[in-house]
PDB file of N, CA, C, O and CB in Angstrom:
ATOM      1  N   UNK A   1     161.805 -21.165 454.685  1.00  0.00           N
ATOM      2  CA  UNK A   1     162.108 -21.818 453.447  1.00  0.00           C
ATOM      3  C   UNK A   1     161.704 -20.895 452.292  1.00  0.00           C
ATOM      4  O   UNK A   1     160.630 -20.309 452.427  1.00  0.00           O
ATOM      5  CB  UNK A   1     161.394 -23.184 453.358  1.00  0.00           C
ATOM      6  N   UNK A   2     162.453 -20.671 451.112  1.00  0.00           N
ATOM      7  CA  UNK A   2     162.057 -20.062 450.147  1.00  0.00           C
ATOM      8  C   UNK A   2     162.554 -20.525 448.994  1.00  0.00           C
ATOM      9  O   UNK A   2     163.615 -21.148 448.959  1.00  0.00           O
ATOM     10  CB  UNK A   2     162.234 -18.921 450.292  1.00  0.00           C
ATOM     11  N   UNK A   3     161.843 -20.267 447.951  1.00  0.00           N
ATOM     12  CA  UNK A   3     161.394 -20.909 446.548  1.00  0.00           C
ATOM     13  C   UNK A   3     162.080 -20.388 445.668  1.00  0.00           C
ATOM     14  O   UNK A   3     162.629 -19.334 445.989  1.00  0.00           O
ATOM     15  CB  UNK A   3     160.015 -20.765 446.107  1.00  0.00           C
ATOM     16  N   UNK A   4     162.316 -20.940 444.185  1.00  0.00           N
ATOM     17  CA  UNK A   4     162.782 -20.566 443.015  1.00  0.00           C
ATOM     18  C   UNK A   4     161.667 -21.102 441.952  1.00  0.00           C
ATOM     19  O   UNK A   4     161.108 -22.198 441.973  1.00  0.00           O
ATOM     20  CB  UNK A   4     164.246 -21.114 442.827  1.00  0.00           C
ATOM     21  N   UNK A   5     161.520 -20.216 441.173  1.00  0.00           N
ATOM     22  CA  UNK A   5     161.007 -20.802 440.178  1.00  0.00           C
ATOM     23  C   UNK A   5     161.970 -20.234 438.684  1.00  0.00           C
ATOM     24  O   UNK A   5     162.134 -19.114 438.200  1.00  0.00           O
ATOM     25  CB  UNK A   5     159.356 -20.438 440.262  1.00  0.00           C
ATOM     26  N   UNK A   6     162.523 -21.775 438.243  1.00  0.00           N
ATOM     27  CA  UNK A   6     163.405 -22.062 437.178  1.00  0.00           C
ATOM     28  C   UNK A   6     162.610 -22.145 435.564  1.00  0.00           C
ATOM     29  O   UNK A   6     161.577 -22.798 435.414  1.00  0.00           O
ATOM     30  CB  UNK A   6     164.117 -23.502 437.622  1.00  0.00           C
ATOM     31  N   UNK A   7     163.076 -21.607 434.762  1.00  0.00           N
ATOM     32  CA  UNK A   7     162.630 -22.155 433.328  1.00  0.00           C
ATOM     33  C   UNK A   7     163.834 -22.647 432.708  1.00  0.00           C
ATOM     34  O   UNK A   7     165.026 -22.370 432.844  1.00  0.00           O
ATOM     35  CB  UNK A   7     161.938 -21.032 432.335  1.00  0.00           C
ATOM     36  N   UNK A   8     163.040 -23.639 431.823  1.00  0.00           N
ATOM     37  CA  UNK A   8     164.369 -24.007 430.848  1.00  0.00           C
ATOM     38  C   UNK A   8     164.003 -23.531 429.200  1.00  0.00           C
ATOM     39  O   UNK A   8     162.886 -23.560 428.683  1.00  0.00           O
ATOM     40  CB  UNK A   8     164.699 -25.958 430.896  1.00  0.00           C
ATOM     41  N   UNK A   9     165.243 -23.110 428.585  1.00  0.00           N
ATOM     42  CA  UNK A   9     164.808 -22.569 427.328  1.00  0.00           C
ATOM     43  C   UNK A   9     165.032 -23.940 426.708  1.00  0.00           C
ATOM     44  O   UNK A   9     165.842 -24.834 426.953  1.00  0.00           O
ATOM     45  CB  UNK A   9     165.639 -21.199 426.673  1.00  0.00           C
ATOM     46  N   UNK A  10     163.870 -23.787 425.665  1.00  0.00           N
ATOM     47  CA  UNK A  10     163.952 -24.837 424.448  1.00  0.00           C
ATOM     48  C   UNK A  10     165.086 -25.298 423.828  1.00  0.00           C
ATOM     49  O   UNK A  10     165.353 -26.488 423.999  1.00  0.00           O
ATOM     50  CB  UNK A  10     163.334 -24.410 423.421  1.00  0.00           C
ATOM     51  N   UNK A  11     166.062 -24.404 422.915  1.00  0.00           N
ATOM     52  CA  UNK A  11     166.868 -24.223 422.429  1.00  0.00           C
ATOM     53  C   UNK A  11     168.231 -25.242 423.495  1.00  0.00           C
ATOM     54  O   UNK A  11     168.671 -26.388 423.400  1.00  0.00           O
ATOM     55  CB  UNK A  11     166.764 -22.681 422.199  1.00  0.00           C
ATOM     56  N   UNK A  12     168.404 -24.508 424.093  1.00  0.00           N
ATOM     57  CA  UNK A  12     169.748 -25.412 425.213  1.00  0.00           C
ATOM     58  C   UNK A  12     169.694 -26.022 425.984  1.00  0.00           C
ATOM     59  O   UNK A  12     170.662 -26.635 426.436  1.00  0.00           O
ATOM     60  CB  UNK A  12     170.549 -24.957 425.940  1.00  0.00           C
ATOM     61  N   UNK A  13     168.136 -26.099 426.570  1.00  0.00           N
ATOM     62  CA  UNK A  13     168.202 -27.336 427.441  1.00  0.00           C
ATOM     63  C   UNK A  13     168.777 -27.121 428.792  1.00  0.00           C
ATOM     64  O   UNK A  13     168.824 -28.070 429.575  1.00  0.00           O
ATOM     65  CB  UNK A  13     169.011 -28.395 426.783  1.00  0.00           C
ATOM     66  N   UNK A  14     169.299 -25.731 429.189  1.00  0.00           N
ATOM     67  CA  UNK A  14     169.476 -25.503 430.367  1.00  0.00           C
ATOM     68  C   UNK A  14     168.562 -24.650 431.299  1.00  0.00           C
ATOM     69  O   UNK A  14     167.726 -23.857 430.866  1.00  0.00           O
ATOM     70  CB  UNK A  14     170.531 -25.111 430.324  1.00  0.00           C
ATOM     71  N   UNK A  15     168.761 -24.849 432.400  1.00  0.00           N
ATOM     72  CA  UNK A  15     167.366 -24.291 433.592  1.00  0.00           C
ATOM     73  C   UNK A  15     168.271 -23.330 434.278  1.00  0.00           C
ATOM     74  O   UNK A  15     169.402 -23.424 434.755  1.00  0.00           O
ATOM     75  CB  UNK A  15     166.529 -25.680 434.973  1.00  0.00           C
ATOM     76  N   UNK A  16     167.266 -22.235 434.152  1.00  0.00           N
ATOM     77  CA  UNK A  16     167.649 -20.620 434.632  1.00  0.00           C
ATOM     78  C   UNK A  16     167.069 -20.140 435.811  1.00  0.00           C
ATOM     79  O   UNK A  16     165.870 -20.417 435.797  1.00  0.00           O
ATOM     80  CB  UNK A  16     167.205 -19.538 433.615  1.00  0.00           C
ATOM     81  N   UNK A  17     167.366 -19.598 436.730  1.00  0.00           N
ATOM     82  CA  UNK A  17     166.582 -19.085 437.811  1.00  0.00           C
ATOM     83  C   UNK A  17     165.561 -17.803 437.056  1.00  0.00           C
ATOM     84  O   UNK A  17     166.137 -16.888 436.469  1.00  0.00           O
ATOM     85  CB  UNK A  17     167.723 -18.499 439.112  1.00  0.00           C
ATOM     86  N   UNK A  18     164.873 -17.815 437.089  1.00  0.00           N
ATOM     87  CA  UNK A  18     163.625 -16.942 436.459  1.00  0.00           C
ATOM     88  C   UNK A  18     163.331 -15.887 437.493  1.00  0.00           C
ATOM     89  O   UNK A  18     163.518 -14.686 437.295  1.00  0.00           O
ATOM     90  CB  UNK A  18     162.161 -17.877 436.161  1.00  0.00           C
ATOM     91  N   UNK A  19     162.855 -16.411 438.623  1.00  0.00           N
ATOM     92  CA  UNK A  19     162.239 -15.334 439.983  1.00  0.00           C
ATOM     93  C   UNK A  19     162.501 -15.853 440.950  1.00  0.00           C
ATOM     94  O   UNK A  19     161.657 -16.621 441.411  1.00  0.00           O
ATOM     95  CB  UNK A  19     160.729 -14.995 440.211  1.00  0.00           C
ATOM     96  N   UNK A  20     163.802 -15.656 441.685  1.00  0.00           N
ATOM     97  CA  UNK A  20     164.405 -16.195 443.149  1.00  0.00           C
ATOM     98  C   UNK A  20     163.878 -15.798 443.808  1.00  0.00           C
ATOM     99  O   UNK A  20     163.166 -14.836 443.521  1.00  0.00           O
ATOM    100  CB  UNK A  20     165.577 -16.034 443.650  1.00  0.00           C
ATOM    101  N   UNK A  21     163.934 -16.388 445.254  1.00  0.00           N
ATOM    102  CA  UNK A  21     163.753 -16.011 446.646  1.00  0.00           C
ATOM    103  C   UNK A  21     162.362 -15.802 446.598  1.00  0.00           C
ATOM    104  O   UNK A  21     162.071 -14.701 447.067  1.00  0.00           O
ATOM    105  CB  UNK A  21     164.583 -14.776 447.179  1.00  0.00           C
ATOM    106  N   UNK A  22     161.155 -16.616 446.107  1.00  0.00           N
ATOM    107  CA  UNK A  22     159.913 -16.048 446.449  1.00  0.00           C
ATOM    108  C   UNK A  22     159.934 -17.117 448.027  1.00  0.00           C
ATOM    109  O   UNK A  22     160.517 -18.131 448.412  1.00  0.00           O
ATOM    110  CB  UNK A  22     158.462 -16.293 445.023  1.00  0.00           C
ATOM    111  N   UNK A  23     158.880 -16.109 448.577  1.00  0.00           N
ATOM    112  CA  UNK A  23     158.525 -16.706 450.311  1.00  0.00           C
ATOM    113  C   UNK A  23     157.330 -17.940 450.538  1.00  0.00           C
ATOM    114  O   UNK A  23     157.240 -18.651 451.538  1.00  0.00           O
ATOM    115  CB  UNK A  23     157.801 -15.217 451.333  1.00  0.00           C
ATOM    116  N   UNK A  24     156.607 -17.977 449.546  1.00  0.00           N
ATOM    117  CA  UNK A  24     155.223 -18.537 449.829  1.00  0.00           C
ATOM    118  C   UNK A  24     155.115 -19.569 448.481  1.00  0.00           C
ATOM    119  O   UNK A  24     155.274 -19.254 447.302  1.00  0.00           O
ATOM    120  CB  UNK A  24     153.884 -17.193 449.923  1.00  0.00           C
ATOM    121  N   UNK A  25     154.742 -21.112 449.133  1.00  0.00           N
ATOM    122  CA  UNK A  25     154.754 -21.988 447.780  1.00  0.00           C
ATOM    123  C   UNK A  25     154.019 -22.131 446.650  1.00  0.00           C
ATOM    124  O   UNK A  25     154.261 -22.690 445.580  1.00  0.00           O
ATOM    125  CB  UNK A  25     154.695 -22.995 448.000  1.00  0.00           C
ATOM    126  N   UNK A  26     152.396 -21.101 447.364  1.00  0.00           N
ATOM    127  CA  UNK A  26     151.493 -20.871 446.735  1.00  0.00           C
ATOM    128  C   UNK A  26     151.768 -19.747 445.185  1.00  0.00           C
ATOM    129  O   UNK A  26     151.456 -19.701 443.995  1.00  0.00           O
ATOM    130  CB  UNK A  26     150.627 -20.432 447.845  1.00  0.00           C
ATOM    131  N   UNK A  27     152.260 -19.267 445.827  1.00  0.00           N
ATOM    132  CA  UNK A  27     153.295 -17.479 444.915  1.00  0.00           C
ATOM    133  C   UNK A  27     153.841 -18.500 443.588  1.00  0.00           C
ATOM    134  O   UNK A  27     153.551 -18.376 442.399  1.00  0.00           O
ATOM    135  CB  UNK A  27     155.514 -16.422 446.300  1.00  0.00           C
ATOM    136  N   UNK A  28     154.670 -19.474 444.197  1.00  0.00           N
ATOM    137  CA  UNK A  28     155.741 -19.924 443.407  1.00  0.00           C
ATOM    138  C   UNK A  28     154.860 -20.572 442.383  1.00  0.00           C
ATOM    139  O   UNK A  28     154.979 -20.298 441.188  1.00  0.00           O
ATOM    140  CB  UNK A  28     156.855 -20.876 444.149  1.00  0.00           C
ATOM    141  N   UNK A  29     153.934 -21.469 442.856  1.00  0.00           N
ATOM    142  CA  UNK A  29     153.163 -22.091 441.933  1.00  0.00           C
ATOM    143  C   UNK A  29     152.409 -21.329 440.877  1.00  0.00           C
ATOM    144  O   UNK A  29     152.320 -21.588 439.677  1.00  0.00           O
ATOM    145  CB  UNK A  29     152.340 -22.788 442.595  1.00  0.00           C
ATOM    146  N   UNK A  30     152.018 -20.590 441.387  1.00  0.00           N
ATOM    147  CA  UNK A  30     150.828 -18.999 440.373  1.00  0.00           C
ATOM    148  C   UNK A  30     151.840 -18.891 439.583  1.00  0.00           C
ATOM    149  O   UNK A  30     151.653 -19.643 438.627  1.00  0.00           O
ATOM    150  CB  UNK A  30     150.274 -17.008 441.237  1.00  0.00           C
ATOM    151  N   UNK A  31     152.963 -18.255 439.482  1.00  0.00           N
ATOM    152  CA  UNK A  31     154.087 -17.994 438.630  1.00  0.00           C
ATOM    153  C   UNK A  31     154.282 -19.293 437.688  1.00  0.00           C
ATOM    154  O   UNK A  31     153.647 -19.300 436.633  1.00  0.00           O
ATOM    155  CB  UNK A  31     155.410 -17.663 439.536  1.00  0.00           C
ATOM    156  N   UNK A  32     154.864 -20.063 437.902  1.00  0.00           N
ATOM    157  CA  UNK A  32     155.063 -21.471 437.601  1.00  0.00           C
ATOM    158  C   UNK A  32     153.735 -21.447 436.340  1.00  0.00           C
ATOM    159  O   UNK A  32     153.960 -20.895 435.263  1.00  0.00           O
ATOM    160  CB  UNK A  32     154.856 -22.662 439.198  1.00  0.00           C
ATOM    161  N   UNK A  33     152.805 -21.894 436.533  1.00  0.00           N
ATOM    162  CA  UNK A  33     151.396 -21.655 435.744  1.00  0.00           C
ATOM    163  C   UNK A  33     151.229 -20.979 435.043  1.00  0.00           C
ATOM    164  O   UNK A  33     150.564 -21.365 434.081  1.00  0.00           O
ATOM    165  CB  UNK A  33     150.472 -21.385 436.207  1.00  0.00           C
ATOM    166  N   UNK A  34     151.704 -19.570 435.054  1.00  0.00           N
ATOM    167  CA  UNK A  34     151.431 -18.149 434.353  1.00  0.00           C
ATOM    168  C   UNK A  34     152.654 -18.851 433.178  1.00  0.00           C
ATOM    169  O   UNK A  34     152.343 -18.486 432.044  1.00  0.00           O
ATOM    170  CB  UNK A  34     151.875 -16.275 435.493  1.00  0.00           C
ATOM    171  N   UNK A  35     153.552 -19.478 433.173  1.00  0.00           N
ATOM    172  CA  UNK A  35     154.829 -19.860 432.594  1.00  0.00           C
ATOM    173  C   UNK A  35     154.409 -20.757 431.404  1.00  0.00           C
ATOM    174  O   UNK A  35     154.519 -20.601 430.188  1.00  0.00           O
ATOM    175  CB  UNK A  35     155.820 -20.620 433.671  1.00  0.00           C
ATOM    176  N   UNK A  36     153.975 -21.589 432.042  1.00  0.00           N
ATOM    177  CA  UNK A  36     153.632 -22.482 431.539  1.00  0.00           C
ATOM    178  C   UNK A  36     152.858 -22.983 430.064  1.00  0.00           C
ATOM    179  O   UNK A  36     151.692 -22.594 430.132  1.00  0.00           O
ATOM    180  CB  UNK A  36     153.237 -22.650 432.352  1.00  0.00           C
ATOM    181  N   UNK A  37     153.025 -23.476 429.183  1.00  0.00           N
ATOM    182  CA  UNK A  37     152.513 -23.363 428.253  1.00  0.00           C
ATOM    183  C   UNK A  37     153.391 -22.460 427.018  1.00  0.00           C
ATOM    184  O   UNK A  37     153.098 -22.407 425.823  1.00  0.00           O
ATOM    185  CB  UNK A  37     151.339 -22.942 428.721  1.00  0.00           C
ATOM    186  N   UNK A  38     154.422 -21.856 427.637  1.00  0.00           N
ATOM    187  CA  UNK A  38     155.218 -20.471 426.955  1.00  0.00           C
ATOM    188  C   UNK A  38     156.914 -21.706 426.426  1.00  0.00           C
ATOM    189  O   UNK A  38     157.377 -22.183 425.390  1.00  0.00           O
ATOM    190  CB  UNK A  38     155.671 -18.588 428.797  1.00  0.00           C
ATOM    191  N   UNK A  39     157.398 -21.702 428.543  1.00  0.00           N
ATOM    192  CA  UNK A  39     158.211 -22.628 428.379  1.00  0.00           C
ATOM    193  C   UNK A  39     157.966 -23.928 429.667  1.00  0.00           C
ATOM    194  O   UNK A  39     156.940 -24.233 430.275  1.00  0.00           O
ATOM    195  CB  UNK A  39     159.625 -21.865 428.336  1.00  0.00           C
ATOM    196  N   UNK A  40     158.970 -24.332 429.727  1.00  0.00           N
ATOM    197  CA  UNK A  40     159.028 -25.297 430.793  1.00  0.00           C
ATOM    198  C   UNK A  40     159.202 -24.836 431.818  1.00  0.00           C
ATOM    199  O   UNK A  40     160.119 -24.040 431.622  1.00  0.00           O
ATOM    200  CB  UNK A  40     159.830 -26.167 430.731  1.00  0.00           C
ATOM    201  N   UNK A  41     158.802 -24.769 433.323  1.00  0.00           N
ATOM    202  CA  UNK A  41     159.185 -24.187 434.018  1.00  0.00           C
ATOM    203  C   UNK A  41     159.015 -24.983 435.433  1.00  0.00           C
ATOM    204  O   UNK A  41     157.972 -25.631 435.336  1.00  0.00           O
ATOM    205  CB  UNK A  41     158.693 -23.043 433.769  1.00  0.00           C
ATOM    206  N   UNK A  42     159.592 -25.186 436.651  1.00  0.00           N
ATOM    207  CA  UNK A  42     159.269 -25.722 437.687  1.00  0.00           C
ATOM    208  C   UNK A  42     160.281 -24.597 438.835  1.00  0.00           C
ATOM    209  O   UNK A  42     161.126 -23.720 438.662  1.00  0.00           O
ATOM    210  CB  UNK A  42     159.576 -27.462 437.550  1.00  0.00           C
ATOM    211  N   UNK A  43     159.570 -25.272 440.083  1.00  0.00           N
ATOM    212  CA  UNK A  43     159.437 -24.808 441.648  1.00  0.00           C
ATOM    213  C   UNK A  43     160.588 -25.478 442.038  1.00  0.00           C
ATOM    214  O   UNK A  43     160.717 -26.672 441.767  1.00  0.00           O
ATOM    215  CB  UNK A  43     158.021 -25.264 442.586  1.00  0.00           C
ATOM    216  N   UNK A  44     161.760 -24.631 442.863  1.00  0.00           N
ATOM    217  CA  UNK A  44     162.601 -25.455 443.828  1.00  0.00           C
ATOM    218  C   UNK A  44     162.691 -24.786 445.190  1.00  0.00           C
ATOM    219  O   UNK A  44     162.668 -23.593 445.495  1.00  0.00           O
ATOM    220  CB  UNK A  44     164.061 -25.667 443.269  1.00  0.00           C
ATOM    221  N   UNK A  45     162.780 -25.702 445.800  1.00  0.00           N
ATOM    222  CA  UNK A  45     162.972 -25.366 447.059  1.00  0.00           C
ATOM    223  C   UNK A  45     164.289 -24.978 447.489  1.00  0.00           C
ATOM    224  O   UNK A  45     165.289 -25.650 447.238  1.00  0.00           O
ATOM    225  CB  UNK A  45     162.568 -26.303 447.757  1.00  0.00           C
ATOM    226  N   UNK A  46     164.303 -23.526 448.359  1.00  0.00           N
ATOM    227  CA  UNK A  46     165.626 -23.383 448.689  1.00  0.00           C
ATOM    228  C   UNK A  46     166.116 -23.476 450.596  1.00  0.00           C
ATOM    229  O   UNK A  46     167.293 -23.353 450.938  1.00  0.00           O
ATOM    230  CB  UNK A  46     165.936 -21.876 447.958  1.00  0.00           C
TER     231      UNK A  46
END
């Protein structure tokens, strides 16, 4: 199973793949966090 982590820009309201294909959910989350606070950002499962 492998992860995406998406942001959405303020402005349009649409969600972007940011950093595909990470392997580990832990990875995805650290990223996700580091994001956070900047824009919106969440974890999908692929």
């Amino acid at each position: 199973m492998t992860y995406t982590v998406e942001i959405k820009l303020p402005d349009s309201g649409n969600w972007f793949k940011y950093v595909p294909r990470i392997d580990s959910q832990e990875e995805a989350e650290n990223i996700k966090c580091m994001i956070e606070g900047k824009l919106e950002a969440r974890v999908v499962k692929k």
